[in-house]
C-alpha positions in Angstrom: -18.2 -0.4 -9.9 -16.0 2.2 -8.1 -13.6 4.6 -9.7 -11.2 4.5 -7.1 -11.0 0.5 -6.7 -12.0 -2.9 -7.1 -13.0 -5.4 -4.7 -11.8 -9.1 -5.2 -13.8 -11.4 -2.9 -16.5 -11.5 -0.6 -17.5 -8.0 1.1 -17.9 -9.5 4.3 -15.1 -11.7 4.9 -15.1 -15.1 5.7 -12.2 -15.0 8.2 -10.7 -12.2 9.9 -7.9 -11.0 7.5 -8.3 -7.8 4.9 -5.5 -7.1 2.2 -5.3 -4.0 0.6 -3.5 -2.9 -2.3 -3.1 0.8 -2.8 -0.8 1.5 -5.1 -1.2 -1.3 -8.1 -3.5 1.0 -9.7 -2.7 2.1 -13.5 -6.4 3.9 -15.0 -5.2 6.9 -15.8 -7.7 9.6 -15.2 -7.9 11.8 -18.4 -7.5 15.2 -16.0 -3.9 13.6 -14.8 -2.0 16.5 -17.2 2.0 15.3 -16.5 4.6 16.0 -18.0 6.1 12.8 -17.6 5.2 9.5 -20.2 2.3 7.3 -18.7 5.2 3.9 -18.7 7.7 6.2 -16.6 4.8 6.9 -14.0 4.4 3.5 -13.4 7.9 3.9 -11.6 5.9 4.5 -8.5 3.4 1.6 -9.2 3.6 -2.0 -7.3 2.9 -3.4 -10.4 1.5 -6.6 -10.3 0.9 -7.0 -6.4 -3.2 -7.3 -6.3 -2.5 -10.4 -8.8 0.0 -11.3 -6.6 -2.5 -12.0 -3.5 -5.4 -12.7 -5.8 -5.9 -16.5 -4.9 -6.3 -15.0 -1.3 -9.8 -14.6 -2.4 -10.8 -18.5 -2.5 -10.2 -18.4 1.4 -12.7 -15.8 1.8 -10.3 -12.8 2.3 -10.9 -9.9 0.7 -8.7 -7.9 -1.4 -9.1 -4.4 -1.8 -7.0 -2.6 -5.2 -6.6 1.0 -6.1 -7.6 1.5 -9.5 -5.7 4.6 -10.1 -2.3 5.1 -9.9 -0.7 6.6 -6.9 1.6 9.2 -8.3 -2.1 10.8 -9.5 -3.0 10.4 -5.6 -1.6 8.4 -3.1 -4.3 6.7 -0.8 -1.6 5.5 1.9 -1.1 9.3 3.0 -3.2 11.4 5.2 -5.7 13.5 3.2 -4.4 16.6 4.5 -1.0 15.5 3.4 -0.6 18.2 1.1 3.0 19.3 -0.3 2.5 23.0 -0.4 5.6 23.5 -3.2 2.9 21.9 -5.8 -0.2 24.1 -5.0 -0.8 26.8 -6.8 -0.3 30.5 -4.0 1.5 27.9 -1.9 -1.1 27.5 0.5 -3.7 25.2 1.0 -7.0 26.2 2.8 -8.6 23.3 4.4 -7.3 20.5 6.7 -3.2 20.2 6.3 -1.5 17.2 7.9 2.2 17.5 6.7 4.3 13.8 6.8 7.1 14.5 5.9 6.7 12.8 2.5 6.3 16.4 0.7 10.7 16.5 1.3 10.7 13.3 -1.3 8.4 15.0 -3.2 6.2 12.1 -2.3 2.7 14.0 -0.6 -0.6 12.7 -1.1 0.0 14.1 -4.7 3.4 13.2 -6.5 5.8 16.1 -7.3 8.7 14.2 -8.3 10.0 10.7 -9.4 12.2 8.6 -7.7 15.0 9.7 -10.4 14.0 13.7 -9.3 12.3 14.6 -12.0 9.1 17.0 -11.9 5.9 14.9 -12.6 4.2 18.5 -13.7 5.0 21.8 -15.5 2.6 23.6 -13.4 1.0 24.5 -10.0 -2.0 22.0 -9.5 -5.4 24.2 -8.0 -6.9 23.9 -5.1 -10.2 22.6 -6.6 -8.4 20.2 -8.6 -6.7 18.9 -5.9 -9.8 18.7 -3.6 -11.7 17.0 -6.3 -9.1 14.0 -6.2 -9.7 13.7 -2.7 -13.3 13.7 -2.8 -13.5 10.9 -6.1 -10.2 8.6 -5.3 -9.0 8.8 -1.8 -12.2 9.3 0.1 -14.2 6.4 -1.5 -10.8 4.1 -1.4 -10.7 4.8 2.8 -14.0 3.9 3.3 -14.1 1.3 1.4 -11.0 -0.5 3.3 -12.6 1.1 6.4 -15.7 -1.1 6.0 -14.1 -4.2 5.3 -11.9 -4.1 8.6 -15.2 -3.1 10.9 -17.3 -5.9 9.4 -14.2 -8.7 10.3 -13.7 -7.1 13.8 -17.6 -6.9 14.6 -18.3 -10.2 13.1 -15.1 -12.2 14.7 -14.2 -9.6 18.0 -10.5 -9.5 16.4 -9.6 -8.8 12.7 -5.5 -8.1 10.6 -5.1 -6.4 8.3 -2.1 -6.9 5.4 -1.4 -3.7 4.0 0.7 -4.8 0.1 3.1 -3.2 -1.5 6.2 -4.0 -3.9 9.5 -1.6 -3.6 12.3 -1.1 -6.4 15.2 -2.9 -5.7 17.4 -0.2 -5.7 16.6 3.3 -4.4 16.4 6.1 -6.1 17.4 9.7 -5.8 14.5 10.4 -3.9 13.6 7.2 -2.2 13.8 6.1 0.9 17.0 4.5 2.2 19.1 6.5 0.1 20.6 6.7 -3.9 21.8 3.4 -4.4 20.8 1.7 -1.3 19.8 -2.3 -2.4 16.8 -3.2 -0.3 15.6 -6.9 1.3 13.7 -9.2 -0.3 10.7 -8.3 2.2 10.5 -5.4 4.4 7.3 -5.6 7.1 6.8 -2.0 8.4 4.3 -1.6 12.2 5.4 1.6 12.5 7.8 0.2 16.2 5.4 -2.4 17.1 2.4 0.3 17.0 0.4 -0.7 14.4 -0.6 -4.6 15.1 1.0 -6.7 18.4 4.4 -7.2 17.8 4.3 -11.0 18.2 2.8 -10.9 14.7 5.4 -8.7 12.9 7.8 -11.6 14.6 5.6 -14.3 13.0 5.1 -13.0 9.6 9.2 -12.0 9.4 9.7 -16.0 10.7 7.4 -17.7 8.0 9.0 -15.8 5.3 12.6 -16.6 6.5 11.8 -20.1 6.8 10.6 -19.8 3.0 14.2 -18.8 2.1 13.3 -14.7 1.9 15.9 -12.1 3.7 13.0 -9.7 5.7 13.7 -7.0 7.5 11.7 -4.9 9.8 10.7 -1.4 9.7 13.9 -0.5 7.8 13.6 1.7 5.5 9.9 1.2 5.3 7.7 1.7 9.2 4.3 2.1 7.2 1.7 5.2 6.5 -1.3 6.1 6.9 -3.5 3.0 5.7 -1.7 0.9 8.5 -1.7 3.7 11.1 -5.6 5.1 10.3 -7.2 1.4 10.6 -5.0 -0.1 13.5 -6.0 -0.4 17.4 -3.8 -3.7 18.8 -5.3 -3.0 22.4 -8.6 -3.6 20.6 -8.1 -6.5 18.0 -6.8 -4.6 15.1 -4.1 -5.0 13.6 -2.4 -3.3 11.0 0.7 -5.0 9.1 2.5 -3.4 6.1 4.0 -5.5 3.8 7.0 -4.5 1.2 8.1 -7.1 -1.5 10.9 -6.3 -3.8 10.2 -6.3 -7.2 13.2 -8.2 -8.4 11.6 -11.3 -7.2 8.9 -11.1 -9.7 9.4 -9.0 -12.4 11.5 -7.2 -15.0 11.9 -3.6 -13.6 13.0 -1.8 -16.5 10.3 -3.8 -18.6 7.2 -3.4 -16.1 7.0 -7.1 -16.8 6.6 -10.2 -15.0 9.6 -12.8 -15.2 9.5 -16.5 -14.0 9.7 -15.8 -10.4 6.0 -14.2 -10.4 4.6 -17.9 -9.9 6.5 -19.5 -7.4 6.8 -16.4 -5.1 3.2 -16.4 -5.8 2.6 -20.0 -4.1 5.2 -18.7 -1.3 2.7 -15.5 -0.5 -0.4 -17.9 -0.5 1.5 -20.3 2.2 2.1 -16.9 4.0 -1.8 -16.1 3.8 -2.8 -19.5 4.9 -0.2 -19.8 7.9 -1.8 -16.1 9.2 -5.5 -18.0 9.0 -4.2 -20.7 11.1 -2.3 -18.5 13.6 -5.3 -15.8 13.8 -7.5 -18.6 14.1 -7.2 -19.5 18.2 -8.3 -15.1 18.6 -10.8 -14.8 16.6 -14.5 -15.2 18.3 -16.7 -17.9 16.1 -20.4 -16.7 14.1 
């Protein structure tokens, strides 16, 4: 059993569809050292979203889950997405791939909350750092990685559902700005670069017709787990996937409420429609 993850499901799937959850994780590794309670770092978790797609696994899809928790490391960024202002000298020595996301204080490595507040009361090392790298995000890549080969090799085409859950309301530092109330989905292919576009369209359509307000790459386009794995031209696509927390759960709480069950049933009718519309592309073993 791996650290970094669990796998739910068979490790060569059974159709051509891979889910990943990165950021569901809440182990908390006993070097974490924040300044901030272990319930307010579950802020940054999607709490609850492998368990969420677990039935996916009695169609033969697998579903990968972070076990740790992202504001410890973040496995949808680049590993060289390093936010300098939280390494100790300021400067980091070996591969630096800057997002963006060190601005929000949201880097491979957390600085801040969503509410602004400072996760530590000290510069993290450079060894420390790399040591994450090395025992959370490299395992957690090639584990996803692996899955998404074996479907493309075994079927010629293979999509990819990248899961997530958002706070209603964004904070301070999140995206969208202070305030902003989001969508009940949000489906991010970074502009239509990430999995054919015609896809997006048909995921954003069978959630509509379930009653759901979806929007598209607004304020959410996707990271690095969608953007690393994805080749269209060549059969892979990539799909990001943002639910809002208020339709399953008590925010404030970091409980589920009675809409966990039926949006539940609403994601598994989403799963099954994607089988049946994959199913024409993908080349039969």
């Amino acid at each position: 059993m791996s650290a970094a993850f669990a796998l739910h499901g068979p490790e060569q799937p059974r159709v051509p569809l891979v889910l990943d959850s990165p950021h569901s994780g809440f182990d908390f590794p006993a070097d974490f050292d924040a300044a901030v309670s272990e319930f307010d770092l579950r802020d940054g978790e999607d709490c609850f979203v492998d368990e969420l797609y677990l039935p996916a696994i009695e169609h033969g899809i697998p579903l990968l889950a972070a076990r740790t928790p992202r504001t410890y490391l973040d496995p949808n960024r680049h590993r060289g997405d390093i936010d300098l202002e939280l390494i100790e000298g300021g400067a980091w020595p070996h591969e630096y791939v800057p997002s963006g996301k060190a601005a929000i204080g949201k880097a491979l490595i957390w600085r801040t909350m969503d509410d602004g507040r400072p996760i530590y009361s000290r510069k993290l090392r450079v060894d420390e750092v790399r040591s994450r790298i090395d025992r959370f995000h490299a395992p957690y890549h090639q584990a996803l990685n692996g899955l998404i080969d074996s479907a493309h090799a075994a079927f010629g085409v293979v999509y990819h559902l990248n899961c997530h859950s958002m706070n209603s309301v964004a904070g301070r530092m999140g995206e969208g700005g202070e305030g902003t109330s989001r969508a009940d989905f949000v489906l991010g292919d970074r502009d239509g670069t990430t999995c054919d576009p015609a896809f997006t369209e048909f995921v954003r359509a069978t959630l509509a017709e379930l009653g759901y307000r979806v929007a598209v790459n607004d304020p959410y386009k996707g990271v690095e787990l969608v953007r690393a794995y994805s080749d269209p031209l060549r059969g892979r696509h990539s799909l990001q996937v943002e639910i809002n927390k208020r339709l399953y759960m008590d925010e404030a709480a970091r409980a589920r409420h009675s809409g966990f069950a039926p949006l539940q049933t609403n994601l598994m009718h989403l799963v099954e429609a994607i089988r049946d519309y994959i199913r024409p592309a993908q080349r039969r073993v």
